[in-house]
MARGUSE-537673 format. One record per residue (C-alpha): z, x, y. Coordinates in steps of 0.05 Angstrom, whole numbers, padded with zeros to 5 digits, always signed. Layout:
<pts>
ZXY ...
</pts>
This chain:
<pts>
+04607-02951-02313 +04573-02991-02372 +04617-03004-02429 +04595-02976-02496 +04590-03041-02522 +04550-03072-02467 +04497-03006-02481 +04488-03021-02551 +04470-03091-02536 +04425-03070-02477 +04383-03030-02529 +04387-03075-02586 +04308-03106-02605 +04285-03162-02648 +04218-03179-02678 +04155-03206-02631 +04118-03258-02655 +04057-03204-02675 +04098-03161-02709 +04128-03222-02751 +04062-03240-02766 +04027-03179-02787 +04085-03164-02832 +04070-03239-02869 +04009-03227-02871 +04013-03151-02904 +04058-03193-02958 +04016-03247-02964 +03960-03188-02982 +04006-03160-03028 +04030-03215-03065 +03956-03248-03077 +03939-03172-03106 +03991-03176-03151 +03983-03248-03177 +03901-03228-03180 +03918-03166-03230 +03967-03209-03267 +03919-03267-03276 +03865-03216-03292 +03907-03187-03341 +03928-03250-03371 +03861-03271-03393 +03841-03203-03420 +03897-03210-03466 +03882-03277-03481 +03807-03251-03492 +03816-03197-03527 +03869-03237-03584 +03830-03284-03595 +03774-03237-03607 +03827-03198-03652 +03835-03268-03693 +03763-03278-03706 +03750-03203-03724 +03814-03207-03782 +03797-03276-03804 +03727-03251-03818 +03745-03185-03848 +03804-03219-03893 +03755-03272-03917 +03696-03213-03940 +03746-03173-03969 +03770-03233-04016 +03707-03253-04040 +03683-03181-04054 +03743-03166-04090 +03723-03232-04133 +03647-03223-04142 +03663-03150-04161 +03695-03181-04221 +03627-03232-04234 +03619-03242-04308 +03675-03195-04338 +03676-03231-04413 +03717-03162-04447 +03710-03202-04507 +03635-03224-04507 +03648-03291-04526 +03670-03328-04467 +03593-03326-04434 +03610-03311-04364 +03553-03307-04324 +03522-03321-04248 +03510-03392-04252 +03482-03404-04176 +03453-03358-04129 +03425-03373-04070 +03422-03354-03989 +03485-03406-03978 +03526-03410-04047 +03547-03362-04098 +03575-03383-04164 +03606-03342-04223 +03640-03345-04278 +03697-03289-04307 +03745-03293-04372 +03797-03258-04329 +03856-03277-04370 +03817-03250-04427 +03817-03302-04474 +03750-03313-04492 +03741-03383-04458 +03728-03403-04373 +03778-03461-04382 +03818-03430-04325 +03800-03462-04255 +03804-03389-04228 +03757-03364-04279 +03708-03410-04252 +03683-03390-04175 +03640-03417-04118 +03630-03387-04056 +03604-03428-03994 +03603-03453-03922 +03649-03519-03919 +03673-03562-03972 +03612-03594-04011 +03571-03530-03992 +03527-03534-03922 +03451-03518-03961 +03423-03473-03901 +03495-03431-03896 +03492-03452-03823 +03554-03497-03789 +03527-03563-03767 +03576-03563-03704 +03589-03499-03691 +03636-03477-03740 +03657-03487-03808 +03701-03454-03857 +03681-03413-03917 +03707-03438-03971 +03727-03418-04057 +03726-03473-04091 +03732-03520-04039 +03798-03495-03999 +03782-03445-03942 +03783-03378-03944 +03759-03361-03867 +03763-03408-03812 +03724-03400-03754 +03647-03379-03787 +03586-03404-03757 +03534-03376-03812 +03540-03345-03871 +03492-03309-03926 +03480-03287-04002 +03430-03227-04010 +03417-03197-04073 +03386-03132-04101 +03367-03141-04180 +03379-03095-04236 +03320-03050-04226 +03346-03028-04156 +03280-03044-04116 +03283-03122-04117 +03318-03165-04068 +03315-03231-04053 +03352-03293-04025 +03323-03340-04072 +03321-03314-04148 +03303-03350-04200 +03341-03384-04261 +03310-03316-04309 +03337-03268-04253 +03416-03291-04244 +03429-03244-04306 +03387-03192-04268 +03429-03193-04201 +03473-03122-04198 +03495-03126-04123 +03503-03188-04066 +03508-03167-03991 +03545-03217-03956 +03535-03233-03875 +03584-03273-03845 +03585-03288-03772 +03644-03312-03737 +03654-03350-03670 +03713-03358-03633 +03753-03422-03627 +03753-03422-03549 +03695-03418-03495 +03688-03370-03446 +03652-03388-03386 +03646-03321-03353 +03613-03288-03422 +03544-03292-03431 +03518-03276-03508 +03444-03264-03508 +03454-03218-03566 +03413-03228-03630 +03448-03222-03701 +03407-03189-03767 +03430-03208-03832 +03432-03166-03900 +03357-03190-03913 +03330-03179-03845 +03340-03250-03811 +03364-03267-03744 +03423-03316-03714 +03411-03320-03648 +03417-03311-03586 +03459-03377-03571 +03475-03360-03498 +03535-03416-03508 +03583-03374-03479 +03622-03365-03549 +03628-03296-03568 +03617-03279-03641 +03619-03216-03684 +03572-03212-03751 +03605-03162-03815 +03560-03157-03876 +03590-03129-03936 +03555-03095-03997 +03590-03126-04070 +03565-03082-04136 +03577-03133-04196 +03608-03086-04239 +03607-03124-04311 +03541-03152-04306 +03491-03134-04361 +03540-03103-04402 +03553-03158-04447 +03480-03176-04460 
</pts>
């Protein structure tokens, strides 16, 4: 008779050779899968935060110079003389007697709006990207283009150019800004073309940089009623 023992032995199997390796090979299948989604995932996160970064250092730089040009010329008093004192398609200066004491001796009440310190005179970055700046310290990093469009006092005239008799005239600037990000992207392609407030284009710059334009509409609302 066979022992028990001796039975259990007799049965007992082990892996082939084939078996061993189809089963590394169904993990080796698996584990490249995995690491392919995670990598995948990894640069859409990375894509889409740095896309976040560009979209709220644009927005946070528009919203802080319309919130300034809204205030353009306030002069409660009438005596201080605020007024637009530049405006053209790259810079926009003002003044505003916002402590309302009847002078602009304040640095604050006393406001330029440009691309890079020393103003760039087409709006355009020379290398890629520049940063807006007030006054010379930056207000959004990260902007490849930026311009002034502006719509006088009788509603129908706009221009990127008025004259020294119009800055009293000007009752609303639309600002374009267009942002790049900081980091190429070899797999994007941007063959898209960008319009401005006054109807120009940026573009296409198929550099593999993505970029996202915001314009912004700014009613001066104290200008003219001091005059």
């Amino acid at each position: 008779m066979i022992s028990r023992k001796t039975s259990i032995l007799g049965n007992a199997r082990g892996f082939t050779l084939v078996e061993l390796m189809i089963t590394l090979a169904m993990s080796g299948i698996i584990v490249a899968a995995v690491y392919s989604a995670y990598v995948i995932q990894q640069k859409t996160y990375f894509t889409q935060d740095k896309v976040v970064e560009m979209q709220q250092n644009i927005r946070a730089g528009l919203e802080m110079m319309a919130s300034e040009i809204r205030m353009a010329t306030f002069d409660p008093g009438g005596g201080a003389d605020a007024s637009i004192t530049t405006a053209t398609a790259s810079r926009f200066s003002f003044t505003a007697d916002l402590n309302e004491d009847g002078d602009l001796a304040d640095p604050n009440e006393q406001v330029t709006f440009c691309l890079k310190v020393g103003c760039d005179a087409d709006g355009i970055a020379d290398t890629g990207a520049d940063s807006v700046v007030r006054n010379g310290q930056a207000i959004a990093e990260g902007i490849h283009a930026i311009e002034f469009y502006y719509t006088l006092d009788d509603g129908i005239t706009k221009t990127k150019t008025p004259t020294a008799g119009q800055l009293d005239q000007i009752r609303n600037v639309q600002i374009s800004m267009l942002a790049v990000s900081s980091q190429r992207d070899p797999k994007y392609t941007n063959s898209q073309v960008y319009t401005t407030g006054s109807g120009a284009t940026w573009g296409a710059y198929d550099d593999n940089f993505r970029r996202r334009l915001l314009t912004s509409s700014v009613n001066i609302r104290n200008q003219g009623l001091n005059k």
